[in-house]
C-alpha positions as CSV (number, residue, x, y, z in Angstrom):
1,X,31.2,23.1,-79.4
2,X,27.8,22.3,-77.0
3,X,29.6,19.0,-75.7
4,X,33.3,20.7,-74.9
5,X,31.0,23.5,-73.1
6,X,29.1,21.4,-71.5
7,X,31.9,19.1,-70.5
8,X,33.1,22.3,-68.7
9,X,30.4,23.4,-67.0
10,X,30.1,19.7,-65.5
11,X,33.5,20.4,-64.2
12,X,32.6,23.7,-62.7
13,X,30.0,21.5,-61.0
14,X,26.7,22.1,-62.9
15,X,24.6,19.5,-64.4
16,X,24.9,20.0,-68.2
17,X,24.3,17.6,-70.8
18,X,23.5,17.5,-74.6
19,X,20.7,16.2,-76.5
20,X,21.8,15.6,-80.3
21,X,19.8,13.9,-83.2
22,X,22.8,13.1,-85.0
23,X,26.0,11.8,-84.3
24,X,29.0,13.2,-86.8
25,X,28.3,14.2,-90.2
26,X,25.8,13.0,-92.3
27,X,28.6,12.9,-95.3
28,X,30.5,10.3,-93.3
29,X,27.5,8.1,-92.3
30,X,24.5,9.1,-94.9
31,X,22.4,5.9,-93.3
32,X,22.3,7.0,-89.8
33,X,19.7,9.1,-89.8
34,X,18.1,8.3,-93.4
35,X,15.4,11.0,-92.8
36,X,18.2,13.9,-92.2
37,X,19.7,12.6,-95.1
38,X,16.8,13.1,-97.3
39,X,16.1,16.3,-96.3
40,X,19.3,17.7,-96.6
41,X,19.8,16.3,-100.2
42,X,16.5,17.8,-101.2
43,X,17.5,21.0,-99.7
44,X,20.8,20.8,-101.3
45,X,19.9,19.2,-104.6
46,X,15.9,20.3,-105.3
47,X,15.4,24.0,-103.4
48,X,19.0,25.3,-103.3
49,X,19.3,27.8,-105.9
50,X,22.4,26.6,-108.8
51,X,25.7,28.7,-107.7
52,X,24.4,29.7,-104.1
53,X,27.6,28.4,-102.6
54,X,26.1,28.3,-98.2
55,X,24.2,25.2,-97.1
56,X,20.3,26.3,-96.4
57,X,17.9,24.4,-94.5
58,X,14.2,24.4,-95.3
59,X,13.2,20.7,-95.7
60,X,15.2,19.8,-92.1
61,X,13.5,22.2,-89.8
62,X,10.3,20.2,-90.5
63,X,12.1,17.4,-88.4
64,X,11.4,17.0,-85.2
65,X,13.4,14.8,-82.3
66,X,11.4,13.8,-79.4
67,X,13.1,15.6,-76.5
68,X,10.6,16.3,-74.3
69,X,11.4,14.0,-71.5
70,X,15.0,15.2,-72.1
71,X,14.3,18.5,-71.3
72,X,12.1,17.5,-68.7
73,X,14.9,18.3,-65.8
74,X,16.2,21.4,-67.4
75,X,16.2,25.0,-65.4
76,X,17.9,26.1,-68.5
77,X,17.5,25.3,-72.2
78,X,20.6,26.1,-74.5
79,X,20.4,25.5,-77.9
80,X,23.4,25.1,-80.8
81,X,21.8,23.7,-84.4
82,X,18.1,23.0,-83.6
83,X,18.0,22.3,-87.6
84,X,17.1,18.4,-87.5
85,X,16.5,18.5,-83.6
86,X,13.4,20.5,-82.9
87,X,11.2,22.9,-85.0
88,X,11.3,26.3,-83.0
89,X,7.9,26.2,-82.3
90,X,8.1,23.0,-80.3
91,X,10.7,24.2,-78.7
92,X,9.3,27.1,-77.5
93,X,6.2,25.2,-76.4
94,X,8.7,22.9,-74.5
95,X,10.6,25.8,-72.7
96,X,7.6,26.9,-71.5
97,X,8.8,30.2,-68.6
98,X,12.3,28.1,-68.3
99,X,15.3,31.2,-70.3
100,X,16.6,30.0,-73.5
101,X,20.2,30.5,-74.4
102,X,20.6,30.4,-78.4
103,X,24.3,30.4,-79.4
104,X,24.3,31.1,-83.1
105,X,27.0,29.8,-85.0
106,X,25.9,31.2,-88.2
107,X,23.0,33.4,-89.9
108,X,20.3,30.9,-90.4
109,X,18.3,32.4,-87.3
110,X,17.4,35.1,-88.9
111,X,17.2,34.6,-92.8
112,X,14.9,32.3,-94.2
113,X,16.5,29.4,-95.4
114,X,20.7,30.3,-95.5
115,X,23.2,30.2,-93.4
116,X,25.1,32.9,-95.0
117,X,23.5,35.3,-97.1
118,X,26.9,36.0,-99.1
119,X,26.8,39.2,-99.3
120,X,22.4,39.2,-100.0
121,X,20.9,41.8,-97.3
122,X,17.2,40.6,-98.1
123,X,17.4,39.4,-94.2
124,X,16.9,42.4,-93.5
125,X,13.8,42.8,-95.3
126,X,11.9,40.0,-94.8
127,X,13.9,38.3,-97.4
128,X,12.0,39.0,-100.5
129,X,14.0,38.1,-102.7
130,X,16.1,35.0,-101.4
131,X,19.0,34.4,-103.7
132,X,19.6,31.3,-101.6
133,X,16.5,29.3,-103.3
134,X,15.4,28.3,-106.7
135,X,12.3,30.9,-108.0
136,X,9.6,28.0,-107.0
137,X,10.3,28.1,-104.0
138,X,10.9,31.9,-103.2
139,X,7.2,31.7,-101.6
140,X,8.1,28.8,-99.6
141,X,11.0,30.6,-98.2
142,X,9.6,34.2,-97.1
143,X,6.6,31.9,-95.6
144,X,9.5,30.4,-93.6
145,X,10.8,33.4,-92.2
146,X,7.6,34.9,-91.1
147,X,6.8,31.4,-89.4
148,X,10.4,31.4,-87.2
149,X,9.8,35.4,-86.9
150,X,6.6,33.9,-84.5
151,X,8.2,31.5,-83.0
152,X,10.6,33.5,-81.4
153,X,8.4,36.0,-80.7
154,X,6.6,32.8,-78.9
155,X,9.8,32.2,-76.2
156,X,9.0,33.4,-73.3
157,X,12.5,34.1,-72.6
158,X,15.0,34.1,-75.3
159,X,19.1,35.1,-74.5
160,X,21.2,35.4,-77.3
161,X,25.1,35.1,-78.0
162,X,27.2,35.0,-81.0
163,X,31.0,33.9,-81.0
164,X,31.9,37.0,-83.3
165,X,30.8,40.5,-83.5
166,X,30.3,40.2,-86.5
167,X,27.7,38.0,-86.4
168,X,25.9,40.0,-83.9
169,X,26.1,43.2,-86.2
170,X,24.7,41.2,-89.0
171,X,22.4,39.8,-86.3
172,X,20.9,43.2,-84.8
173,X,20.4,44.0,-88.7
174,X,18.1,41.6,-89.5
175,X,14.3,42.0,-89.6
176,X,13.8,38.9,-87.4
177,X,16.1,39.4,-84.4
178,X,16.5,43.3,-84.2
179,X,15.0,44.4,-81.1
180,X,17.3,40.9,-79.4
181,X,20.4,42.0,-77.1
182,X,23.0,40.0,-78.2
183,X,26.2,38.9,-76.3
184,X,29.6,37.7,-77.7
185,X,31.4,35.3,-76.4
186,X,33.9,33.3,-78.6
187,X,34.5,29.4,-78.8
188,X,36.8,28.4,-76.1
189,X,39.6,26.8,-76.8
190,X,40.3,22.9,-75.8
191,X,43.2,23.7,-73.3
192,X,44.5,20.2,-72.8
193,X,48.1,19.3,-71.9
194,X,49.9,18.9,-74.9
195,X,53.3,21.2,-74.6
196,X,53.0,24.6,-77.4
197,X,55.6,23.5,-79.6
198,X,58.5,26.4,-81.2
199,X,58.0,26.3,-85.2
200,X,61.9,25.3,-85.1
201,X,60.7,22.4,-83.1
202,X,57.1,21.6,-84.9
203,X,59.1,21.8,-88.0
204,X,61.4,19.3,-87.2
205,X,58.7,17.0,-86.3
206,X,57.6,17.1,-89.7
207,X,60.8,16.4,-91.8
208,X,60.2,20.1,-93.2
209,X,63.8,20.7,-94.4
210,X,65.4,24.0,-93.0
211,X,65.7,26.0,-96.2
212,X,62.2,26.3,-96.2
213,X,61.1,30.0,-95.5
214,X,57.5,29.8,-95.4
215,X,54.9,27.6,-94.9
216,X,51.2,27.9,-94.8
217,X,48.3,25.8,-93.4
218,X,44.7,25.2,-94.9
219,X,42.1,23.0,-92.8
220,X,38.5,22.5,-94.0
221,X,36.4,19.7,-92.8
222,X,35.7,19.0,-96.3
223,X,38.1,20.5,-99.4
224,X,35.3,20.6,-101.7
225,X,32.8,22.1,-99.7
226,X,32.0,25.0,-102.0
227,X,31.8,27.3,-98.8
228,X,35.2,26.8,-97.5
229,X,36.6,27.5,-101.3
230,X,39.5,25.8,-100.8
231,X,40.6,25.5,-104.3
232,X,41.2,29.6,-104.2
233,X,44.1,28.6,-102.0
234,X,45.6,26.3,-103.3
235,X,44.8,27.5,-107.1
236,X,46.5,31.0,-105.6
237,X,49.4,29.4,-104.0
238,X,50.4,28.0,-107.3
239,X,50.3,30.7,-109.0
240,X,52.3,32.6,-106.2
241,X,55.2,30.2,-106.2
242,X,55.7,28.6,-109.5
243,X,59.3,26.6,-109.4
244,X,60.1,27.4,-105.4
245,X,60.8,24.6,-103.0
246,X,61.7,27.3,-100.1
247,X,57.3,27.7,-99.8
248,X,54.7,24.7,-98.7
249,X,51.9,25.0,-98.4
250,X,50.1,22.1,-95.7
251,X,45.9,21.3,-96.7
252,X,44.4,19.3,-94.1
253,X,40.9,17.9,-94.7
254,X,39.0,14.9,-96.0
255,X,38.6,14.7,-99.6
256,X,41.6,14.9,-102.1
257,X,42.7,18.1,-104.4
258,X,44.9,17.9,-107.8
259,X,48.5,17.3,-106.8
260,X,50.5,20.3,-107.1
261,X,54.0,20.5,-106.2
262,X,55.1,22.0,-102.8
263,X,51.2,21.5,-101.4
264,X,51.3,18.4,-99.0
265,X,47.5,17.1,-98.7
266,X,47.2,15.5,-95.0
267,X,44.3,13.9,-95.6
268,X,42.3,13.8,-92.3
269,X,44.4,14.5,-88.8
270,X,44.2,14.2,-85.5
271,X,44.0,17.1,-83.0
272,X,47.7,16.7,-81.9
273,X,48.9,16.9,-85.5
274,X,46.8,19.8,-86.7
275,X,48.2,21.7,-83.1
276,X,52.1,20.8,-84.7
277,X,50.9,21.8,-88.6
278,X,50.1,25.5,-87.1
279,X,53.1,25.8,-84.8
280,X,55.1,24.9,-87.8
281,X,53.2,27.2,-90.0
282,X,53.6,30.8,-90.4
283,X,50.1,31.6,-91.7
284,X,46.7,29.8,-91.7
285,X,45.1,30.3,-94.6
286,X,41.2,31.1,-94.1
287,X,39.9,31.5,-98.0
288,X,36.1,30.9,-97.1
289,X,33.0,32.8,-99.0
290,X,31.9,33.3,-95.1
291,X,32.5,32.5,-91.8
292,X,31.4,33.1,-88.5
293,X,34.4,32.3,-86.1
294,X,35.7,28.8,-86.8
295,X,37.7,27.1,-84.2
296,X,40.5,26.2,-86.4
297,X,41.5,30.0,-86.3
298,X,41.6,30.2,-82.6
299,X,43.7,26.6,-82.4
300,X,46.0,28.6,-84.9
301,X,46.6,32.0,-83.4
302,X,47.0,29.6,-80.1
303,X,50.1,27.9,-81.9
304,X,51.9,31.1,-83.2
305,X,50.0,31.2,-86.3
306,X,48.9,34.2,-88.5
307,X,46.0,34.7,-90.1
308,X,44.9,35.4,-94.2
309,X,41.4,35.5,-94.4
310,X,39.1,36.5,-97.2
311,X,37.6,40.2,-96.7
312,X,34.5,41.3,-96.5
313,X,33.5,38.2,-94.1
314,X,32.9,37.4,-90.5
315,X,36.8,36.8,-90.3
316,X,38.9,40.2,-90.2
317,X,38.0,40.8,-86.6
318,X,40.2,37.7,-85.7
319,X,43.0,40.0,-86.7
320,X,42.6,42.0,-83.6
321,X,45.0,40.2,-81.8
322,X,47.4,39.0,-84.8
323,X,48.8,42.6,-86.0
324,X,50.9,40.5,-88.3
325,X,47.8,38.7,-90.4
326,X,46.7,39.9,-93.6
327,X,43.5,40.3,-96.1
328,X,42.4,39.5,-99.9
329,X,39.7,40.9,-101.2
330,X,38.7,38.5,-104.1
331,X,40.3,35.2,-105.3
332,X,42.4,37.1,-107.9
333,X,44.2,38.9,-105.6
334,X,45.3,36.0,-103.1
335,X,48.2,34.9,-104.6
336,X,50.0,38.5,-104.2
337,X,48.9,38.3,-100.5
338,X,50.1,34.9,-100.4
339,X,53.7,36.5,-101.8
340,X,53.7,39.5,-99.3
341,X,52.9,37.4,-96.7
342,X,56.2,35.0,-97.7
343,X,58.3,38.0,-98.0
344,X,58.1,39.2,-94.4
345,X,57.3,35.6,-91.9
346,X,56.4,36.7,-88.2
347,X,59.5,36.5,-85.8
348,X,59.2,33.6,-83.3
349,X,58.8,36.6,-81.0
350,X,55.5,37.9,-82.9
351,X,53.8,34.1,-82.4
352,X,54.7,34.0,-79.0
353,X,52.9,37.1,-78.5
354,X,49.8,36.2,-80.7
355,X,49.9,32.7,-79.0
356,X,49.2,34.4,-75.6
357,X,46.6,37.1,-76.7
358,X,44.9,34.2,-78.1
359,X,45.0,31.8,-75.1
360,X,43.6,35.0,-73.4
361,X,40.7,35.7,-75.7
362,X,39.8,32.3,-76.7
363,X,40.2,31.0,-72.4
364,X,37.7,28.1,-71.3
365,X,37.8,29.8,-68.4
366,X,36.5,33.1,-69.6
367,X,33.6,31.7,-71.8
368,X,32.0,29.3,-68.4
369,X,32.2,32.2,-67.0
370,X,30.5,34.9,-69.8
371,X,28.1,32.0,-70.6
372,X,27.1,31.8,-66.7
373,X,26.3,35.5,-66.2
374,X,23.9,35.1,-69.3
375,X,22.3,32.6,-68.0
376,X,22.2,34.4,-64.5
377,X,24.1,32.0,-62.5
């Protein structure tokens, strides 16, 4: 997300650039950065409490990149994950009078050590009683929130935004960043030049024979992330279909599942597949424990498709523009929304429709522009 906005702001001639400490995940390459590695695991493996199912960082946001002489040249400083990059404190040392634009992409800026709370409102107490952590380290954690509670209260001139309103609800609730305006402004979409493909068509390019009535889509970085709970789907979508060959159900991802008849694992794909899996699907299904507003959703509603998303979460909202998406409210009850939502595909009229709201609200265009007037350009 920071490198395809800054790549374009550079092309609406401003001199943006990003400063990283890693490069990709640390799951793929574990020796790049051996010191994020170790943190993460013992955040993962030593403080994280057993069950909590959201990453937390405690151990990482001791580490510190030198990026001082990178920042040097800066009139604005906008940050993405400082977890691993720069403790909040330095930064706000760094920044000196210069604004500072903080896109949160999840909750971890204002609870103590999660980036979802899961349904936990401690955040908005100080958090407590941190479900997130194992009881040794409760102390450790509430001492971490009242240490980044003074460091933003240390930036001189902190602007916030939030791709969902959600997450600037859950945001304004907190103890830590109540009395912040908040802006929303959703990930843009990468609006390249690849032609928006029909489902007849997108089918076709797939072999998917034409007696098949429905077909779904799952894409998770990782399928066992216990976050994304991407088992719920596919555990759902068996039981929903049991001896039907007219349902598929497409998992992209890397990692493998259990084979399971009619559910086609894609491995990891490219961009231009995953665009021609969603035109060809009639729902993208969304089964995570939380969410903020993945990209994957708007790439979907940009191709035609629908979304099922877990409820209560950070994803419902996305059906403002997708009349025809629908809601489950615990893993026992997806696989009868998985059924209604067979029973009754949206029209190629419907995803045309839904294609064009979403090219509207998710528009590169539209976020430069919402993303300048915070900054005060």
């Amino acid at each position: 997300m920071a490198s395809r906005l800054a790549e374009l702001q550079r092309q609406r001639g401003h001199d943006a650039y990003v400063v990283s400490a890693i490069s990709g995940s640390l799951r793929d390459a574990p020796l790049a950065q051996p010191g994020h590695t170790v943190a993460a695991v013992w955040d993962e493996r030593v403080v994280r409490a057993p069950g909590f199912a959201a990453p937390i960082s405690l151990a990482r946001d001791g580490l510190n990149k030198k990026v001082a002489s990178e920042l040097r040249g800066a009139d604005i400083i906008h940050i993405h994950w400082p977890n691993g990059l720069v403790a909040l404190g330095t930064l706000a040392e760094l920044a000196g009078t210069r604004p500072v634009v903080w896109t949160l992409h999840d909750m971890n800026a204002f609870t103590a050590v999660c980036h979802y709370s899961l349904g936990s409102t401690s955040f908005t107490s100080g958090c407590s009683t941190c479900p997130a952590v194992r009881g040794s380290f409760q102390l450790s954690a509430t001492n971490h929130l009242t240490a980044k509670k003074a460091s933003l209260n240390a930036f001189h001139d902190l602007r916030l935004v939030t791709p969902s309103t959600w997450l600037a609800n859950e945001a304004t609730k907190s103890e830590a960043l109540s009395g912040y305006p908040v802006t929303t402004i959703p990930n843009p979409l990468d609006e390249d030049a690849h032609p928006r493909l029909t489902r007849t068509e997108a089918r076709s390019k797939l072999g998917i024979d034409p007696t098949v009535n429905s077909v779904f889509a799952l894409s998770a970085s990782h399928l066992h992330d216990p976050l994304k709970a991407v088992h719920t789907a596919t555990e759902g979508f068996a039981d929903s279909f049991p001896g039907r060959d007219d349902v598929m159900l497409f998992v992209s991802g890397r990692g493998a599942l259990a084979p399971q008849p009619q559910v086609h694992q894609m491995g990891y794909v490219t961009s231009e597949m995953s665009r021609t899996i969603f035109a060809a699907a009639d729902y993208l299904v969304v089964p995570s424990l939380a969410a903020n507003q993945p990209l994957v959703i708007a790439e979907a509603q940009a191709a035609g498709a629908s979304l099922i998303a877990r409820n209560p979460t950070g994803l419902p909202e996305h059906l403002d523009i997708a009349p025809t998406g629908l809601l489950f409210d615990s893993n026992e009850s997806i696989a009868k929304t998985l059924r209604e939502a067979a029973s009754n595909p949206p029209s190629q009229a419907q995803r045309d429709a839904l294609a064009d709201r979403a090219r509207e609200k998710f528009s590169a265009d539209g976020a430069v522009s919402a993303y300048e007037r915070v900054y005060g350009l």
